[in-house]
C-alpha positions as CSV (number, residue, x, y, z in Angstrom):
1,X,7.9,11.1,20.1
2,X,7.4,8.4,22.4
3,X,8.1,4.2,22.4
4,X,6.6,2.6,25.1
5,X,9.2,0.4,26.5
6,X,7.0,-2.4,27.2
7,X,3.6,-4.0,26.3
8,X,3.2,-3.6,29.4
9,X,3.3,0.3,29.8
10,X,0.8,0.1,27.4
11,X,-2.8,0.6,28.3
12,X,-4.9,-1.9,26.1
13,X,-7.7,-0.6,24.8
14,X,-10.7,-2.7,23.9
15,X,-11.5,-2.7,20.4
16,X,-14.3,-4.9,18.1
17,X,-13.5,-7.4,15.7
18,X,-16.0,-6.7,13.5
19,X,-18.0,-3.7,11.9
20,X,-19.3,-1.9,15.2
21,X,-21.4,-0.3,12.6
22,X,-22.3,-3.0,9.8
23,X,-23.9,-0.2,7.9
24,X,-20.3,0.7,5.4
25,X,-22.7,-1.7,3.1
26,X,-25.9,0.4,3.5
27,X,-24.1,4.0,2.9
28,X,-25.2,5.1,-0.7
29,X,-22.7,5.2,-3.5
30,X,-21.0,8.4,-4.7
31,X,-21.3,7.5,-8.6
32,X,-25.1,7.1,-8.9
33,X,-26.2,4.9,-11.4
34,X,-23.5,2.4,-12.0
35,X,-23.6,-1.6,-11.9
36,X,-21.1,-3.9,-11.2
37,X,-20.4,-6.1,-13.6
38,X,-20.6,-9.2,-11.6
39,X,-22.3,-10.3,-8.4
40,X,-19.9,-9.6,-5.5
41,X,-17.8,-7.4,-7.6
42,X,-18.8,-4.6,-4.7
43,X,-20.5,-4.5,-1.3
44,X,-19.5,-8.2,-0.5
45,X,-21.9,-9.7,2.4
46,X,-20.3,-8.5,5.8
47,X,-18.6,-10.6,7.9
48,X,-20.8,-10.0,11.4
49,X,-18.4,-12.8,13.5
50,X,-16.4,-10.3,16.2
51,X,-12.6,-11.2,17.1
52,X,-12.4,-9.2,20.6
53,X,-8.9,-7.5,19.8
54,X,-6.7,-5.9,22.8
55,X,-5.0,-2.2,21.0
56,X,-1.4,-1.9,22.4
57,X,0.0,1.7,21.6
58,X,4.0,0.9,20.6
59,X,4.9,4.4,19.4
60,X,3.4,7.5,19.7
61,X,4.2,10.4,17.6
62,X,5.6,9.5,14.3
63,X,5.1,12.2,12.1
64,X,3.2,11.0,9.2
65,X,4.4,7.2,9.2
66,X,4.2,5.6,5.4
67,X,5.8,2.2,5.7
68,X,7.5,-0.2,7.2
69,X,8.8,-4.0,7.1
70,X,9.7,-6.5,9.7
71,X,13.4,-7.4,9.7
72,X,14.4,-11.0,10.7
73,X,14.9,-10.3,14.9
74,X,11.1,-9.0,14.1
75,X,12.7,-5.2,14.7
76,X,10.8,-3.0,12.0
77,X,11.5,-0.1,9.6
78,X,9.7,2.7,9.5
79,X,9.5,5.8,7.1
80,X,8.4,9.0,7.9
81,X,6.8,10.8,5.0
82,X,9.1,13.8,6.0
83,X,12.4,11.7,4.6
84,X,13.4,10.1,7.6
85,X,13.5,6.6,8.8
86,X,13.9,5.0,12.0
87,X,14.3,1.9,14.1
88,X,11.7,-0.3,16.2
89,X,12.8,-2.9,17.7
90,X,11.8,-4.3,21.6
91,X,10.2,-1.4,22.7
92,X,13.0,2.0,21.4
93,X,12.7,3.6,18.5
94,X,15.9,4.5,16.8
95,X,16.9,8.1,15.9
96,X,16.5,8.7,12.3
97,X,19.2,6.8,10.1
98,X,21.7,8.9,8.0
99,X,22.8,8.4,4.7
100,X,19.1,8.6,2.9
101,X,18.1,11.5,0.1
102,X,16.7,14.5,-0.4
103,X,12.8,13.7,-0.7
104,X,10.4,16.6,-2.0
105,X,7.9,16.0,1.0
106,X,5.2,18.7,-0.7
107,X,1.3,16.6,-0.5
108,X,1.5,13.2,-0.9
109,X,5.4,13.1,-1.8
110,X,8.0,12.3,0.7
111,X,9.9,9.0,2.0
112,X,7.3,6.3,1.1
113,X,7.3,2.6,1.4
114,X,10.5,0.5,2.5
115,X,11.3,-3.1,1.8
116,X,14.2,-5.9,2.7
117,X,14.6,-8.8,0.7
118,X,15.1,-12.7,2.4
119,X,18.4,-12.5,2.6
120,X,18.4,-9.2,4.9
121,X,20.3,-10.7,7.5
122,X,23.4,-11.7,5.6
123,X,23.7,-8.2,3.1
124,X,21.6,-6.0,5.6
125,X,20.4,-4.6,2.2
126,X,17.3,-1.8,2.5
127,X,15.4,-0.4,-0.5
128,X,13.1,2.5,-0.2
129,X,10.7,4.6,-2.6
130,X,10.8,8.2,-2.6
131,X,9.3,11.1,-4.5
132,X,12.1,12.6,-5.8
133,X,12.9,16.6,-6.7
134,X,13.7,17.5,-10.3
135,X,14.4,20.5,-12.5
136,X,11.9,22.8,-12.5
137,X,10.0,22.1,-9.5
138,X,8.9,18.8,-11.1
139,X,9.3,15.6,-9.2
140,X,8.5,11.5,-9.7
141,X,8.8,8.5,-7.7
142,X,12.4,6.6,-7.4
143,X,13.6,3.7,-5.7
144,X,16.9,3.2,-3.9
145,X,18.9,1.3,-2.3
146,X,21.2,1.0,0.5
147,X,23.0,-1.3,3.1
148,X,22.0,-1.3,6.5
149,X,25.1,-0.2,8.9
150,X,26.4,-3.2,11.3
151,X,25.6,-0.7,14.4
152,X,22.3,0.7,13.0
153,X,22.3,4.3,12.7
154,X,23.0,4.6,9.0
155,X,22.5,3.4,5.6
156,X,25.0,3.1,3.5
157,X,26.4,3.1,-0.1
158,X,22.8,4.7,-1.1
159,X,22.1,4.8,-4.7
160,X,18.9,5.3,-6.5
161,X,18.1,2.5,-9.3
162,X,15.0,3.9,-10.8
163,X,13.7,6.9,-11.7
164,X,10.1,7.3,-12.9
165,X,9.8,9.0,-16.1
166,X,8.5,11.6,-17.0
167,X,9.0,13.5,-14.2
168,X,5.8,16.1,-13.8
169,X,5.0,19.2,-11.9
170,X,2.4,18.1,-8.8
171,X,2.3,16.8,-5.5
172,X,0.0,14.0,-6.1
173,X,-0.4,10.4,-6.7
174,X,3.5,9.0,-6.6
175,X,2.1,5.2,-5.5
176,X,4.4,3.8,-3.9
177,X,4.7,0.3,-2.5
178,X,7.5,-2.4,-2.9
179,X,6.9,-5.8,-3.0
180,X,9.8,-9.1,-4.2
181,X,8.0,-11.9,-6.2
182,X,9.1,-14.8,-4.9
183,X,11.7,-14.7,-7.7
184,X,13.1,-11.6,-5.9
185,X,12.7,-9.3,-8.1
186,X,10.8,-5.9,-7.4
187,X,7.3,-4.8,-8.2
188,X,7.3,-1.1,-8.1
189,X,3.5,0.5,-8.1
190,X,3.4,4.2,-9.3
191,X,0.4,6.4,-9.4
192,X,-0.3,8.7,-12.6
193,X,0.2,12.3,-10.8
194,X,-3.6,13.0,-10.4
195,X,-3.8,16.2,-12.9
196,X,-6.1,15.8,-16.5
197,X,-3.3,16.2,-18.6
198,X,-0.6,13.4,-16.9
199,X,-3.6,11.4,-15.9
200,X,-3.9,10.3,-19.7
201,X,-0.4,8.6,-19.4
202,X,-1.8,6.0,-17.3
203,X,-2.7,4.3,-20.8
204,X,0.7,5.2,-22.6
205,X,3.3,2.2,-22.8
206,X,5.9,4.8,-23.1
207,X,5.8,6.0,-19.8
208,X,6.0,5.1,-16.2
209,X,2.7,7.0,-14.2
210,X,-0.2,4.9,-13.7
211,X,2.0,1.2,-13.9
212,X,2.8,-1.9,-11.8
213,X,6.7,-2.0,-12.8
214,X,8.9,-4.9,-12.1
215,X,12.3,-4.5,-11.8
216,X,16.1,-6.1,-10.7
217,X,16.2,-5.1,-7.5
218,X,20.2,-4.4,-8.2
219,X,20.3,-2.1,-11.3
220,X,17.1,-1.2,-11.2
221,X,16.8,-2.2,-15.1
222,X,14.0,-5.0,-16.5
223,X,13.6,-7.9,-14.4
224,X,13.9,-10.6,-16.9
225,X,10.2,-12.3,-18.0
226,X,8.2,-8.9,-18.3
227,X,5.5,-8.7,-21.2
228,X,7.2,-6.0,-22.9
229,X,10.3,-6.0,-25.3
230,X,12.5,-2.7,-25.7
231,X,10.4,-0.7,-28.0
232,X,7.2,-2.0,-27.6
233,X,7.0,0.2,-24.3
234,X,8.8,0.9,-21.6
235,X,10.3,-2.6,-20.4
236,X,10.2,-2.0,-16.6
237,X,5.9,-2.3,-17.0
238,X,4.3,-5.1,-16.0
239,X,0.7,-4.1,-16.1
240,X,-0.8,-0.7,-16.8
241,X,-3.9,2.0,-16.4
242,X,-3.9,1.9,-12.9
243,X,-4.8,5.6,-10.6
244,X,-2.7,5.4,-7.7
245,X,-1.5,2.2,-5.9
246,X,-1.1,2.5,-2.0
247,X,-1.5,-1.5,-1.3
248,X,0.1,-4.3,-2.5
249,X,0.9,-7.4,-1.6
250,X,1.5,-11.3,-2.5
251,X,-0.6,-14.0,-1.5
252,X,-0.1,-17.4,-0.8
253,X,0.2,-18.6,-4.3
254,X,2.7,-16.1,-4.4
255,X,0.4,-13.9,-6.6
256,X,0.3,-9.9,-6.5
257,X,-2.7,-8.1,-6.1
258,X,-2.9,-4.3,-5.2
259,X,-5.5,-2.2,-4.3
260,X,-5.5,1.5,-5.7
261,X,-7.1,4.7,-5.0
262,X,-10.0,5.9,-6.9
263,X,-11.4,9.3,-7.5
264,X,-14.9,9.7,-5.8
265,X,-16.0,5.8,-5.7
266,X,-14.0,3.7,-7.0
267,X,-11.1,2.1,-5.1
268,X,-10.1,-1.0,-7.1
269,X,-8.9,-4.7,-6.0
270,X,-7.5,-6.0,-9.0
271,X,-4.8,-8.8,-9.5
272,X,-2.1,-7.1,-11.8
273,X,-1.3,-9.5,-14.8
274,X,1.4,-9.2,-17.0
275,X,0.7,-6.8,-20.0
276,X,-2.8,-6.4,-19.0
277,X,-5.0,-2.7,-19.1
278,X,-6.3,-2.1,-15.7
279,X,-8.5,0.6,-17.4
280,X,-7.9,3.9,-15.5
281,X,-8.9,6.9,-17.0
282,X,-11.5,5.6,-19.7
283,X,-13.1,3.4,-17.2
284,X,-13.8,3.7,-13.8
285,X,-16.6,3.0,-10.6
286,X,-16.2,6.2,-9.4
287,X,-17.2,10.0,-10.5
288,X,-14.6,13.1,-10.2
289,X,-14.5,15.2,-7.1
290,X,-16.4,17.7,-8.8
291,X,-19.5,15.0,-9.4
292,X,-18.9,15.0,-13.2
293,X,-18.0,11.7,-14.9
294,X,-14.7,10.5,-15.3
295,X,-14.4,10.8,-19.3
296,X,-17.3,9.4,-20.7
297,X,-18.6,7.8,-16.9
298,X,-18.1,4.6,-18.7
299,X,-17.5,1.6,-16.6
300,X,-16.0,-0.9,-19.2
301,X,-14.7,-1.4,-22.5
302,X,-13.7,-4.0,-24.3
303,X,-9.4,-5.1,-23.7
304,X,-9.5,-3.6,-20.2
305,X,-10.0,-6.0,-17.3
306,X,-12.7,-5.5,-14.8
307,X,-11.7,-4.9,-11.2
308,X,-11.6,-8.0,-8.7
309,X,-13.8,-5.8,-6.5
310,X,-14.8,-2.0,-6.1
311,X,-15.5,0.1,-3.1
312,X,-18.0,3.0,-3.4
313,X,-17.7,4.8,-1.1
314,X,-13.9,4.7,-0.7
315,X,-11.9,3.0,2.1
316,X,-9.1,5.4,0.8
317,X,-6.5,2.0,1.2
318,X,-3.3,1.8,2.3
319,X,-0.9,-0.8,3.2
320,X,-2.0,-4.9,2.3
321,X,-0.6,-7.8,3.8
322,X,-2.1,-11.8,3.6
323,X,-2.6,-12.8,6.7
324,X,-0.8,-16.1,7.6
325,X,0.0,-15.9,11.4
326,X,-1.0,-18.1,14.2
327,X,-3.1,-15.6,16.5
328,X,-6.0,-15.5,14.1
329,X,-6.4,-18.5,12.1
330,X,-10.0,-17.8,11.2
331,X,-8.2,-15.1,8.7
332,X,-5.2,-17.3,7.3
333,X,-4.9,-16.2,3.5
334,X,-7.4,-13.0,4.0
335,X,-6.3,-9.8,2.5
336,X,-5.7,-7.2,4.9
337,X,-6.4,-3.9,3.7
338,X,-5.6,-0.3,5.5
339,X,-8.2,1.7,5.3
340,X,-7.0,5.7,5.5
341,X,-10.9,7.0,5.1
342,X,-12.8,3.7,6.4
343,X,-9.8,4.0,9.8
344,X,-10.4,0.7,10.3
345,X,-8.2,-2.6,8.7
346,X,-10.3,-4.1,5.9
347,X,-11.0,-7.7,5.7
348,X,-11.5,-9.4,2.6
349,X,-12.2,-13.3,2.4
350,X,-11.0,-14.3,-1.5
351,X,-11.8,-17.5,-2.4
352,X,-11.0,-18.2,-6.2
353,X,-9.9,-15.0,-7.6
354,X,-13.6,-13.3,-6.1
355,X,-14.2,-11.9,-2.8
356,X,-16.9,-13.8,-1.0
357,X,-17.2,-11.4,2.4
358,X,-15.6,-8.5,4.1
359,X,-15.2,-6.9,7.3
360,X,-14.5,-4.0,9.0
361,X,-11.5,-4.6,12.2
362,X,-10.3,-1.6,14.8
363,X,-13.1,0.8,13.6
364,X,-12.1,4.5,14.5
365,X,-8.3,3.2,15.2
366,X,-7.1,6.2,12.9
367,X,-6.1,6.5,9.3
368,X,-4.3,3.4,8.7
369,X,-1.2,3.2,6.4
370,X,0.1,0.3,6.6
371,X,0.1,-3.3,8.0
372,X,2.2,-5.7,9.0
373,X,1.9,-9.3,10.7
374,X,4.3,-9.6,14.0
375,X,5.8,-13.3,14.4
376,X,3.4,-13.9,17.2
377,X,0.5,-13.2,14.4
378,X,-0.1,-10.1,16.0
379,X,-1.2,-7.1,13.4
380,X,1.4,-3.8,13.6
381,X,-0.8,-1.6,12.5
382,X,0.7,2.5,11.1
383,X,-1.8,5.1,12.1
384,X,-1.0,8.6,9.4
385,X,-0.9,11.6,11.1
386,X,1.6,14.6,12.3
387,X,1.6,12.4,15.2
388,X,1.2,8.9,14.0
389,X,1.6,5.9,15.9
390,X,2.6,2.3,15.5
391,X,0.1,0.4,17.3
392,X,-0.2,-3.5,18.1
393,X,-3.8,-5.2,17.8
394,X,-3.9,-9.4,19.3
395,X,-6.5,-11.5,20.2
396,X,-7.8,-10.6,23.6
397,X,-6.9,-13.5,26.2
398,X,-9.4,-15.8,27.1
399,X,-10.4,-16.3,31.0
């Protein structure tokens, strides 16, 4: 594992701003014969403008980086999917912290996304999601919690505050991304564990798989102002039917929106509300891996919202941040959007609540996993891999 201890160790490497290839529009979709349901709902006109953007390699050899969030001296967290976490700050990378649980790292599972509330610098407070082992070789996502040591190598007083239910035997779909509403409580996004059978919970209220949760952020209980009372579901839900949700993020109203994984076609932009259907599995813009339909291949029904925007093919996202920085402000309030399949950062101009143009940034960077914005307005940008990398992209200087 390497940190380069400067930028200037670093060898930039030229990269486009824009689709080098402005063909991702002209590729043909997996699920044949679908419509959207609206004009822009897919395939949004491509943003053909080019930012020249300088690559700066910070780290080199993270095995399978997940997530990661900017602490207030602009160090950053990072999880290894593996369980460990580490450390980034002015050019070292920190050996992995002790104190954190036993993760079931099987497929997707592991350590997953990490998050720090405002107040970090006064409670040094860390929470982290996690797919965590059960009886019986089953497993679910959980969140915990822990304090940050005062030298930096530990966290401590670790407890985990939620605990998906039911807990299910597979290695797939666990979310998992963590994002405070500016009310500081804690959306939690979960993914429905992929197999036909759990897959179905996705539309049951008394269950956690396939939900945008909302919790306290200290017991891990209901945050107070969710759509559903005790006995009407589970209380933690704050929107439902969702697949898997790798991105997540506020903008600058302060609004969530996530992006999830679809099967073959079908990632979804949607803009979680509270006690709203998101849909997953009766409807869907994708097909199954097998090129049969998903139930009845039906693309809506009446009392389940209509994604924001669909991608068919799949960017396979990742990681979502709005831009607000100062290197770039042709992108202030754009979503962000790593793109795992697509290896590029995803672009999306939103104006309304409807995306009016995307674009394509870093094309054949590497699977992206997540993003975050630097102070300078610089994008830190996760690359997945058994040797992943964090890797700096700015605006090329001018002469």
């Amino acid at each position: 594992m390497t940190p380069f201890r400067s930028l200037a160790a670093a060898l930039p490497l030229m990269l486009a701003g824009s689709a080098a290839l402005a063909d991702f529009n002209d590729a043909p979709p997996n699920a044949r014969g679908q419509t959207p349901a609206f004009q822009g709902q897919t395939r949004a006109p491509v943003i053909q403008q080019a930012v020249p953007l300088v690559r700066m390699p910070l780290v080199e050899g993270l095995r399978n980086p997940w997530g990661m969030a900017l602490l207030p001296d602009g160090g950053l967290l990072i999880t290894e999917k593996a369980g460990t976490m580490r450390i980034y700050r002015e050019g070292a990378l920190s050996a992995p912290l002790k104190g954190l649980p036993k993760v079931d790292a099987r497929g997707q599972g592991g350590l997953l996304d990490v998050a720090v509330a405002r107040d970090f610098a006064s409670t040094r407070q860390v929470w982290f999601s996690f797919s965590e082992p059960r009886d019986g070789g089953r497993n679910a996502t959980a969140v915990g919690t822990g304090r940050l040591s005062a030298d930096g190598t530990a966290l401590e007083e670790v407890r985990t505050i939620f605990r998906q239910e039911p807990a299910w035997a597979s290695t797939l779909h666990f979310g998992s991304r963590l994002v405070f509403d500016p009310q500081g409580r804690l959306f939690v996004t979960t993914g429905e564990r992929s197999r036909p059978e759990p897959r179905q919970l996705a539309q049951d209220l008394g269950t956690h798989l396939g939900k945008v949760l909302r919790i306290d952020p200290a017991s891990g209980g209901p945050a107070p102002g969710n759509p559903f009372a005790p006995g009407q579901a589970r209380p933690e839900i704050w929107s439902y039917g969702h697949r898997n949700i790798q991105s997540a993020a506020l903008d600058p109203q302060g609004r969530l929106w996530t992006v999830e994984h679809g099967p073959q076609g079908g990632d979804e932009l949607n803009r979680p509300e509270p006690g709203r259907n998101y849909g997953w599995p009766v409807i869907t813009y994708g097909q199954d891996y097998s090129g049969a339909p998903i139930g009845q291949g039906i693309t809506s029904r009446e009392g389940m919202e209509q994604p924001v925007y669909y991608w068919d093919p799949v960017i396979a996202p990742s990681g979502m941040v709005f831009y607000d920085g100062p290197m770039f402000p042709e992108w202030r309030g754009d979503a962000l959007i790593g793109g795992l399949r697509a290896q590029a950062v995803v672009r999306l101009k939103i104006e309304g609540d409807r995306v009016t143009a995307e674009q394509r940034l870093a094309e054949g960077i590497g699977r992206v996993r997540d993003i975050e914005v630097a102070p300078d307005g610089a994008l830190l940008v996760l690359i997945d891999g058994e040797r992943g990398s964090l890797v700096r992209l700015a605006r090329e200087a001018q002469p």
